[in-house]
C-alpha positions in Angstrom: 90.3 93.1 157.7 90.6 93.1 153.8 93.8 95.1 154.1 95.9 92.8 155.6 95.9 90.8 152.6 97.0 93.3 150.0 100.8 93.2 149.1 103.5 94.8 147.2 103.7 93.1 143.9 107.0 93.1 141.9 107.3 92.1 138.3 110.0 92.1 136.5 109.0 94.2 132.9 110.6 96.7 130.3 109.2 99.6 130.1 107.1 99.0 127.1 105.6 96.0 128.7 104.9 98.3 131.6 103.2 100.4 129.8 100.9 97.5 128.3 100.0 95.8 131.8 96.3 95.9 132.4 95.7 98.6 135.3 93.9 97.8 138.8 91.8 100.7 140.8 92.9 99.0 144.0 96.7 99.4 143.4 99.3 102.0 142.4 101.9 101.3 139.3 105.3 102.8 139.7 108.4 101.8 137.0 111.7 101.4 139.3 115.2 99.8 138.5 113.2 97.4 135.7 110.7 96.5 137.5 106.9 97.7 138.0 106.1 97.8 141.4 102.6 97.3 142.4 101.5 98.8 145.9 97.9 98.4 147.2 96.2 101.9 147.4 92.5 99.9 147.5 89.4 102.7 148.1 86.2 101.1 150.0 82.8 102.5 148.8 79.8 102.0 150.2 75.8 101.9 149.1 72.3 102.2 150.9 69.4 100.4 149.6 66.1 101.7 151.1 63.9 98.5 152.1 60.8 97.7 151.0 58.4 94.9 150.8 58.0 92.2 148.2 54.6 91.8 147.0 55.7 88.0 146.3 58.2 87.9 149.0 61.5 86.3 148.7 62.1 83.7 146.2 61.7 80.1 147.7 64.1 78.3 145.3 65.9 79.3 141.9 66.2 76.6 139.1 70.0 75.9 137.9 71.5 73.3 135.6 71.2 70.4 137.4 68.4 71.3 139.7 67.4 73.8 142.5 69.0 75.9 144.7 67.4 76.6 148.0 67.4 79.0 150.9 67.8 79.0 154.8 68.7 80.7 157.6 72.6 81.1 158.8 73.1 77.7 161.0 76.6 77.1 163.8 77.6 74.2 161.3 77.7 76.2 158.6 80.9 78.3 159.2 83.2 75.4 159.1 82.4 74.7 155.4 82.2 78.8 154.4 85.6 78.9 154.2 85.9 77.4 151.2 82.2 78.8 149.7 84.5 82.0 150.5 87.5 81.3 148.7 86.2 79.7 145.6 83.4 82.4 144.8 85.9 85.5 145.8 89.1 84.1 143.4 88.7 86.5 141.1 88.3 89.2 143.4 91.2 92.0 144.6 93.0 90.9 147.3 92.1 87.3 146.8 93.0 86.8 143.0 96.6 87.4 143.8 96.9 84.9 146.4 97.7 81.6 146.2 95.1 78.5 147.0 96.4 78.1 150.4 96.5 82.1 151.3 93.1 82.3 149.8 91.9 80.1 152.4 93.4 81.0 155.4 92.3 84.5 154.3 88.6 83.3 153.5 89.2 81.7 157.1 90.3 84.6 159.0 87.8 87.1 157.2 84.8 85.0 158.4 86.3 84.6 162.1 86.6 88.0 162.0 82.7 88.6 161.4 81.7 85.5 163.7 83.7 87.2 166.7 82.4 90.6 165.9 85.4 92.6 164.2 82.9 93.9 162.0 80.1 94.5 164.3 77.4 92.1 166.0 75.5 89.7 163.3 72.0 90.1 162.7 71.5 86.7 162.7 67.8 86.4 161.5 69.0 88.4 158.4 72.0 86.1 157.6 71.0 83.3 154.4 72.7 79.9 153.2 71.4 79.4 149.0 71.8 75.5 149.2 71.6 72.7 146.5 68.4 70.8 146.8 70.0 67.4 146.0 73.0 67.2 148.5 72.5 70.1 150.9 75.9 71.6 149.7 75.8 75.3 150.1 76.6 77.4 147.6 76.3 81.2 148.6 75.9 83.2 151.6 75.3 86.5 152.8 76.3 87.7 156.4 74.8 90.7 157.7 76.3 92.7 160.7 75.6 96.1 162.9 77.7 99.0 162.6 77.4 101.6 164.1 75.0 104.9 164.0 78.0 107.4 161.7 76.5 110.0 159.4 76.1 108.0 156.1 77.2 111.3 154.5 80.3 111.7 156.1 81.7 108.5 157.8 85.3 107.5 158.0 85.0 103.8 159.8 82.2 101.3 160.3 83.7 100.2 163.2 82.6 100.1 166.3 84.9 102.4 168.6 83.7 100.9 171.9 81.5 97.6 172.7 78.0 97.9 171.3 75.4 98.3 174.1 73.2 95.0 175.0 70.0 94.7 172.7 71.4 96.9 170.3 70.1 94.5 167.3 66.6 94.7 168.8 66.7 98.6 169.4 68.2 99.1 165.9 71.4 101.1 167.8 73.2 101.4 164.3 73.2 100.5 160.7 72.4 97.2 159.2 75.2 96.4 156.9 76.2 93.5 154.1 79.5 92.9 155.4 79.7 89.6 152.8 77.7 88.0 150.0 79.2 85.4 147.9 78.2 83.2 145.7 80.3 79.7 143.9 81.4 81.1 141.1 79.7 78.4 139.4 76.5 79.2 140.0 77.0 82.8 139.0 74.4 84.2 136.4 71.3 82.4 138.1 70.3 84.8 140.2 71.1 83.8 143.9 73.0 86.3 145.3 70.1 88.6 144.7 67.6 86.7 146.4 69.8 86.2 149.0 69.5 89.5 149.3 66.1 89.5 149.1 65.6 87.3 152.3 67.7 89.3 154.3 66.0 92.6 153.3 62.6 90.8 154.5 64.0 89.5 157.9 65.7 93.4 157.8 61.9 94.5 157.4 60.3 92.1 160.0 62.8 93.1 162.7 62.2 97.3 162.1 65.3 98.5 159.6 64.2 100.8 157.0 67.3 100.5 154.9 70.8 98.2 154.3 74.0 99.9 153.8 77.1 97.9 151.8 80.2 98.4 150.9 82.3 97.3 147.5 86.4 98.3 146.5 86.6 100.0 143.5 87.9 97.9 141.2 85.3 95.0 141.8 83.1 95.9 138.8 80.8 92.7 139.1 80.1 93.8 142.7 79.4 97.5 141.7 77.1 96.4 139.0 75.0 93.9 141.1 74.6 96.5 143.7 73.2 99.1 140.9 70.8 96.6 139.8 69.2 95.5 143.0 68.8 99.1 143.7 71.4 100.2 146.3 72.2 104.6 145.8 75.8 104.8 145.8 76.9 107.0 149.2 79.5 109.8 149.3 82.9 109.1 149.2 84.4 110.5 152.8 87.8 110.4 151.5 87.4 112.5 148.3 89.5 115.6 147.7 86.4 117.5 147.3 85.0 116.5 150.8 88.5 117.2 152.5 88.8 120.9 150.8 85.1 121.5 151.9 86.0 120.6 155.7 88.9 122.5 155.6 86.8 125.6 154.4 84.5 125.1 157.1 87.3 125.1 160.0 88.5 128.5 158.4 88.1 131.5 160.3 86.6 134.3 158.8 88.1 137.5 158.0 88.0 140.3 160.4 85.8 143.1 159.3 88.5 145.7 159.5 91.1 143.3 157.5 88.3 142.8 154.2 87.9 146.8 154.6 91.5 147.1 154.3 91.4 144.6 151.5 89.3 147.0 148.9 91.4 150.2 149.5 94.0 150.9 146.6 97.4 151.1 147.0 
């Protein structure tokens, strides 16, 4: 879904000033007829956190500067005002940040249609959080939590589902409970509430059966790696590494006849 919303950047440079613009992860930099062209090359990796109880539960409210933020469950008249939630917290974020204010919205729009209608798998709704301000009932965060389905953590390629998920599949835990999106105003960053949004999911996760969350971040999105790393998530392999792909090809490789590694050691 992200994808879509990636383009070719062109800017105008010398080479010197080429040479001086601050790199991206998520893009490649090539210098062509005076000019650096940016192309998206973005690389998706994901996490597992293992769940486990909290002793005090989930936190019931977190104090900011004006007052409190609170917590409920995902309601229908939220989605029309996430949107915006969307595209003010994720501003700074690759491919977001080089949009402009209207693209940034339709694409916060069309992201979060895309996880309502299922694009990203069904939502485990009792595991999907608004954080809320106490005075006005303005929401502020969000986390959205979907089903993908059952791949080999260790070596997957999509999350997607190839062919429609089987009825009750939420209830019979058919697949892997995933944090498809968690965003926060960028306002209220620093307090807190994004991780115990995650918190309420991962006890709703723990009432309905799941044992563990998997997420997914781009490289490139350092505040997101480091928030993941310090509410505990183990990164997972990369499936499209070098080093996997050489190993797979090894394993496909016939082996040697016996006759052809006997006339391998006998000198010329």
């Amino acid at each position: 879904m992200l994808d879509r919303w990636f383009s070719v950047i062109k800017l105008p440079l010398s080479w010197r000033q080429f040479h001086r613009l601050p790199r991206n992860p998520a893009y490649k930099y090539e210098y062509l007829d005076k000019a650096a062209w940016l192309s998206p090359r973005p690389k998706f990796h994901s996490a597992r956190l293992a769940l486990r109880p909290l002793a005090d539960g989930p936190p019931r409210e977190i104090e900011v500067h004006h007052g409190a933020i609170r917590f409920r469950r995902l309601e229908d008249r939220d989605w029309p005002r996430l949107a915006r939630l969307f595209a003010v917290s994720l501003h700074r974020v690759q491919p977001f940040e080089s949009l402009s204010d209207r693209r940034r919205l339709e694409a916060a729009r069309e992201c979060l249609k895309g996880t309502r209608n299922g694009h990203d798998g069904p939502i485990i709704r009792p595991a999907c959080y608004v954080a809320y301000d106490d005075k006005d009932g303005r929401p502020v965060g969000a986390n959205l939590v979907t089903l993908v389905p059952p791949v080999d953590l260790e070596d997957f390629w999509t999350f997607h589902w190839k062919t429609p998920p089987p009825p009750h599949c939420i209830e019979q835990r058919l697949g892997h409970a995933h944090l498809t999106w968690i965003f926060v105003n960028h306002c209220f960053a620093g307090y807190g509430i994004g991780s115990a949004l995650l918190a309420h999911a991962s006890t709703s996760l723990i009432e309905l059966g799941y044992s563990e969350l998997v997420s997914s971040f781009i490289l490139g999105n350092e505040s997101s790696m480091l928030w993941h790393w310090r509410n505990g998530f183990e990164l997972l392999s990369y499936s499209g590494s070098k080093r996997r792909f050489r190993a797979k090809m090894r394993e496909q490789e016939p082996e040697a006849k016996p006759e052809a590694r006997e006339a391998g050691t006998h000198p010329m």
